[in-house]
C-alpha positions in Angstrom: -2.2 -9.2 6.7 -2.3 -8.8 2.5 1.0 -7.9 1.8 1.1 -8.7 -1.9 3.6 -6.2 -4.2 5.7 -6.0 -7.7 8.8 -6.1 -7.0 10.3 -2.8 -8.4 8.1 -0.2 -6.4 10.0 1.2 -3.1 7.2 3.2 -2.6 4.3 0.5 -2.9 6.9 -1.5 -0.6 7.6 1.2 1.7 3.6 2.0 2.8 3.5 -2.2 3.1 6.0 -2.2 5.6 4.7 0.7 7.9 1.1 -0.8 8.1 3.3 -4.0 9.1 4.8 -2.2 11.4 1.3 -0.5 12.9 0.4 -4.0 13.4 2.7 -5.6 15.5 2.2 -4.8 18.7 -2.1 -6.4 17.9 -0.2 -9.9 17.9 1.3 -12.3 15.8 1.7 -11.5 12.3 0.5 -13.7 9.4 1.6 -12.2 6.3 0.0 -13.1 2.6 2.6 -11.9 0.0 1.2 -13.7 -3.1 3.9 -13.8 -6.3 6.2 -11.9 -5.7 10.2 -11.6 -5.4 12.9 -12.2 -2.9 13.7 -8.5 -3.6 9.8 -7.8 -2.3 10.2 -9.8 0.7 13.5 -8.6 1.8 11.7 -4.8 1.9 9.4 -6.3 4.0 11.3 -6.8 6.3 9.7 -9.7 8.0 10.8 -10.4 11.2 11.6 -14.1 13.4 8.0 -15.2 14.6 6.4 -13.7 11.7 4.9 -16.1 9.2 5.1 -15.1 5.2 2.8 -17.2 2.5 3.6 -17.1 -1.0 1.2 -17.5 -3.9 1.6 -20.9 -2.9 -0.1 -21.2 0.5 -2.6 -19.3 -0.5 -5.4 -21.6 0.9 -3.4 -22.7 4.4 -3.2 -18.5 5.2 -7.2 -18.5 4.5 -7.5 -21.5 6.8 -5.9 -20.0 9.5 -7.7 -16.5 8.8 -10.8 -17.5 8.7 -10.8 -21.4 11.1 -7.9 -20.7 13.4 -8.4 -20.1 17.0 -7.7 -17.3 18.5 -8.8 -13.3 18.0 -8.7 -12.6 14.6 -7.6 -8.9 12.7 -7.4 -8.7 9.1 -5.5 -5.5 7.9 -5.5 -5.1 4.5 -2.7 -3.7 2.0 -2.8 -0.1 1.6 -2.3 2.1 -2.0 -4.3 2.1 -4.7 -7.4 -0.6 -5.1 -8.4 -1.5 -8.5 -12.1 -2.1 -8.9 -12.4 -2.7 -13.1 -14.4 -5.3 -14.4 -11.3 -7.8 -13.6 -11.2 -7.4 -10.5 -15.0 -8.3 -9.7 -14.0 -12.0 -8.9 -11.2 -11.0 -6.4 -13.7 -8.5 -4.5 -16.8 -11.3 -4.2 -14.2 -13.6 -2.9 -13.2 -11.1 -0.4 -16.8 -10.3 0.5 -17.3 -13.4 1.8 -14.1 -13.6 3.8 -15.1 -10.4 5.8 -18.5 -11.5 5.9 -17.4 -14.6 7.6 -14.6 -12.7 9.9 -17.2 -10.6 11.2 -20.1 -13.5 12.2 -17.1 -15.4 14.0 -16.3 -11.7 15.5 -13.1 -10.3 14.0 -11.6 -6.9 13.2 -11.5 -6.3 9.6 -8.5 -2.6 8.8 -8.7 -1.1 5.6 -5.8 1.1 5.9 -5.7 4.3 3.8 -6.4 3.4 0.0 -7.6 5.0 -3.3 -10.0 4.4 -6.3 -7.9 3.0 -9.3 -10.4 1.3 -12.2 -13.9 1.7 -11.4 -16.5 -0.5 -12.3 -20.3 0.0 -11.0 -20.4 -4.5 -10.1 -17.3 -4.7 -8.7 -17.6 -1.3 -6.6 -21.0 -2.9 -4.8 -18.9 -5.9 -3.9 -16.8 -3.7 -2.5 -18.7 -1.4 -0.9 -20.6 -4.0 0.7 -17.2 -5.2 2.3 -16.0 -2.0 3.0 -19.3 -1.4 5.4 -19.2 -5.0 7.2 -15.0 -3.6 7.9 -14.3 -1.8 11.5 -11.9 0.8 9.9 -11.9 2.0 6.0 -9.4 4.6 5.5 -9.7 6.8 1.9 -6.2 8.7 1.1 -8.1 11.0 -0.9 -11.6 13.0 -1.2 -12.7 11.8 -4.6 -12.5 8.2 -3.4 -14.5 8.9 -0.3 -17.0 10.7 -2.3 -17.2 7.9 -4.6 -17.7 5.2 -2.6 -20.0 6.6 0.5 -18.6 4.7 3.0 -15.2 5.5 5.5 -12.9 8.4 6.2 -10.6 10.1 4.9 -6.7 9.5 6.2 -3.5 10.9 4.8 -1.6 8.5 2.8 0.3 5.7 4.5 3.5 6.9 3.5 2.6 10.3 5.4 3.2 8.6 8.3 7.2 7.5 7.9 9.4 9.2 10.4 10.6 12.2 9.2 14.2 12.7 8.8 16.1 16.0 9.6 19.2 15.9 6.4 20.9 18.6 5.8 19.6 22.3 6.6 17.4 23.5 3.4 19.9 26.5 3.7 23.0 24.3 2.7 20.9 21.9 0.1 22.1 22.2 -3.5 20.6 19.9 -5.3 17.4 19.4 -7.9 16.0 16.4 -8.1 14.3 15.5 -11.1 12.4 12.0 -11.8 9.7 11.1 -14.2 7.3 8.5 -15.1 8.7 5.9 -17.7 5.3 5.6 -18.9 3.5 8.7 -20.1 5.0 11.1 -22.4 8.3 13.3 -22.5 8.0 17.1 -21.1 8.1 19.6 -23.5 11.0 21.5 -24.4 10.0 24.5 -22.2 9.8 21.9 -19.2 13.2 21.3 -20.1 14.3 24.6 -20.4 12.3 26.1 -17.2 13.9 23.5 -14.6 17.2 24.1 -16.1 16.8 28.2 -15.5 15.4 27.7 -11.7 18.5 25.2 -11.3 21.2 28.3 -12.6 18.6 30.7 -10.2 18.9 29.1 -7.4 22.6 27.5 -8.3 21.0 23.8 -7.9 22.6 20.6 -9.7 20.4 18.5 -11.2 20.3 15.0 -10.4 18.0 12.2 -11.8 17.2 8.6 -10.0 14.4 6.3 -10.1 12.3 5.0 -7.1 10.7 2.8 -9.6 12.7 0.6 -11.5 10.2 0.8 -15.0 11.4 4.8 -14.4 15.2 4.2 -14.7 15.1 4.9 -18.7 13.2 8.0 -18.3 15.8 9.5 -15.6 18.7 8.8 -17.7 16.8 10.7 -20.7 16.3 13.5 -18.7 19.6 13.7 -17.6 20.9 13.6 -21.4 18.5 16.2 -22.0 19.3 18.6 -19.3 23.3 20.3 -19.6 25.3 19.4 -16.7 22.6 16.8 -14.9 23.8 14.0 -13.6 22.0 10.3 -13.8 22.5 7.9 -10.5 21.8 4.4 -12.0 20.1 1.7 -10.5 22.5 -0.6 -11.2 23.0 -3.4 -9.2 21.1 -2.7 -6.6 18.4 -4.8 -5.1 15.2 -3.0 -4.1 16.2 -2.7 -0.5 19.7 -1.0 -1.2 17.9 1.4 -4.3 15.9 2.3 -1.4 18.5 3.3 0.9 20.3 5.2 -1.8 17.2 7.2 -3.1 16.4 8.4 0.7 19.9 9.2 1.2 20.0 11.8 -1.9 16.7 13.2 -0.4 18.2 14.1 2.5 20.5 16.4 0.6 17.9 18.0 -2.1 16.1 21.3 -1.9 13.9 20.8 -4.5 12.3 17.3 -5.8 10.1 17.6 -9.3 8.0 14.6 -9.8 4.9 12.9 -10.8 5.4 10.3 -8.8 3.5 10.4 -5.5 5.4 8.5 -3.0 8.5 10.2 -4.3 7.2 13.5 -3.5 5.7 12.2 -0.1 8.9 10.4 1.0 11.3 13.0 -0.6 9.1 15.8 1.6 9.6 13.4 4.9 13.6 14.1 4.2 12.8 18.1 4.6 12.3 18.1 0.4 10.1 20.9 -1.1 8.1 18.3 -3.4 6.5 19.4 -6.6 4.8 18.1 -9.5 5.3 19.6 -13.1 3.9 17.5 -15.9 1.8 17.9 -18.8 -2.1 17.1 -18.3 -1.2 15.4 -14.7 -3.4 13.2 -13.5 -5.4 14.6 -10.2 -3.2 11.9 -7.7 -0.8 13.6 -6.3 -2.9 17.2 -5.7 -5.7 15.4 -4.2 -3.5 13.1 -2.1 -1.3 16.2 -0.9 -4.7 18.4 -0.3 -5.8 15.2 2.3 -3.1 17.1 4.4 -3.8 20.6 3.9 -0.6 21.5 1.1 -2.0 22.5 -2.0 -0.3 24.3 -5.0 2.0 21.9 -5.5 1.0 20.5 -8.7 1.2 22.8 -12.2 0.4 21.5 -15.8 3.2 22.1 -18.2 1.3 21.1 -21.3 0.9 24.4 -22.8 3.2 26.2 -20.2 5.9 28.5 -21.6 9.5 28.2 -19.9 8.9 31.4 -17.9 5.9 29.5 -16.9 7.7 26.8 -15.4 10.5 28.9 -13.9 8.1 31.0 -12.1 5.8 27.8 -10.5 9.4 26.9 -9.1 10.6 29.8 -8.1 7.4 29.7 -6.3 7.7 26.7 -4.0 10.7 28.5 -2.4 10.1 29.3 1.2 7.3 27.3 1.8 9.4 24.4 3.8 7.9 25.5 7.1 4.5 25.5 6.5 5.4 22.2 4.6 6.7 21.0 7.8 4.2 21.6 10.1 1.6 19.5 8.0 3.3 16.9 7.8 3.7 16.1 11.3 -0.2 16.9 11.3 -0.3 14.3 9.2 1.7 12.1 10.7 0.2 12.1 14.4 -3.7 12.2 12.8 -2.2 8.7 10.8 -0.6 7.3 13.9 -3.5 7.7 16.1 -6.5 6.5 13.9 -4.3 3.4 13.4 -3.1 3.0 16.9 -6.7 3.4 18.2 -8.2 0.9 15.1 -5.7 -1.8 16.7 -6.3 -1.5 20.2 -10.4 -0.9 20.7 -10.8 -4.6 20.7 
């Protein structure tokens, strides 16, 4: 298994982990974590039996993968894959690995991934080793389109046991978290959450599931009158994540642009929805995979009202919400559990 992480990311952890969990029962688990931190490998969750290699062993983990004896399944990380100009090296290298897994007749599992960077070389390198793979998974239709070869598959993170919380009836509280990286809502953002909060008597609470976010929650929370900001702190990654799943299982509503926030936040009976300015296509195509749509709206021009009313919209759709997701959930399970076992 490729494993590899930044340290930081609960959600890039938390798909990790279930694919390691998918795998188990196919046998004993050899786990490629590259650099990474003790904070990483402690959301892994590794278990007694189960071998981790650091950056270090890089080239005892590719002896055993490709000379060991024994069956051999390779299952590769899920999320987004890069495929830029840089990454051309990486994606020859593992062209050849599969290539040789296959002639000595192993299983090669892409679990469900996603176009990042895109370059024409790198992509054929790819491609190539996505077609000698038994199972490539795409977590959204533009990344099947564009590379012509797989299926398409919720995202990983779809697939995390749901978790009942409180009643949506007795939830009171707005969740709001933002990327640290792209630029601050608009004033009327600001003003639109705000009036859905006093409609619908919500608080509004801000935390970061990634820790390059925590800046931008504690902004928000300035910004909006009476929101209240749940630091990071001391936490390590594994605790952070703990925490953040706890608080979904008391929200009603969770505004985002963060994917696996609205995925995981939604497993916890959270109506998810994304209000940014120009958002990028992610988490609408990724949520469409599973049949919910209308849960993204652009803000960049968008008046207050505007805002208020897209909210006030996602009210009462928690059933139908619910339903897909076990869909989504049980399709997930399945194509994994049957990838794992036609051997």
């Amino acid at each position: 298994m490729i494993l590899t992480g930044v340290s930081g990311n609960l959600g890039d952890a938390v798909i990790r982990r279930r694919v390691l969990e998918w795998s188990r029962p196919a046998g004993r688990i050899h786990a490629y974590l590259g650099r990474t931190s003790s904070g990483w490998v402690e959301q892994m969750g590794l278990r007694d039996g189960e071998t981790p290699y650091p950056a270090s062993q890089r080239k005892l983990w590719l002896r055993r993968l490709l000379f060991g004896r024994g069956k051999r399944v390779l299952v590769f990380d899920p999320g987004e894959v890069p495929l830029g100009r840089e990454h051309l090296k990486s994606e020859i290298m593992f062209f050849a690995i599969v290539l040789g897994l296959r002639l000595r007749g192993a299983q090669v599992i892409r679990p469900p991934r996603a176009v990042g960077g895109y370059d024409l070389v790198t992509a054929f390198f790819y491609r190539a080793s996505a077609r000698l793979s038994n199972v490539v998974l795409w977590r959204d239709r533009p990344s099947l389109d564009r590379m012509g070869v797989g299926e398409l598959a919720p995202d990983t993170a779809f697939a995390e046991p749901a978790v009942a919380g409180l009643p949506h009836t007795e939830r009171r509280t707005l969740l709001v978290t933002m990327r640290g990286k792209r630029p601050l809502p608009s004033d009327a953002w600001f003003e639109g959450i705000a009036a859905f909060a006093r409609d619908q008597n919500l608080r509004i609470v801000t935390m970061a599931q990634v820790d390059e976010d925590e800046k931008r929650c504690a902004e928000i929370a300035a910004r909006l009158a009476d929101a209240e900001h749940l630091p990071w702190g001391k936490r390590s990654d594994l605790e952070q994540e703990v925490a953040v799943r706890l608080l979904y299982e008391e929200c009603a509503f969770a505004v985002s642009d963060r994917l696996h926030v609205l995925i995981l936040a939604a497993k916890a009976g959270v109506t998810p929805v994304e209000i940014a300015p120009s958002p990028a296509a992610k988490i609408r195509t990724h949520f469409a995979t599973v049949g919910y749509v209308d849960v993204s709206f652009d803000s960049a021009t968008a008046s207050a009202n505007d805002v208020r009313a897209f909210l006030t919209a996602q009210t009462g759709r928690n059933d139908d919400l619910r339903a897909k997701l076990l869909a989504a959930q049980t399709r997930l399970d399945r194509r994994i559990e049957r990838a794992l076992t036609s051997r």
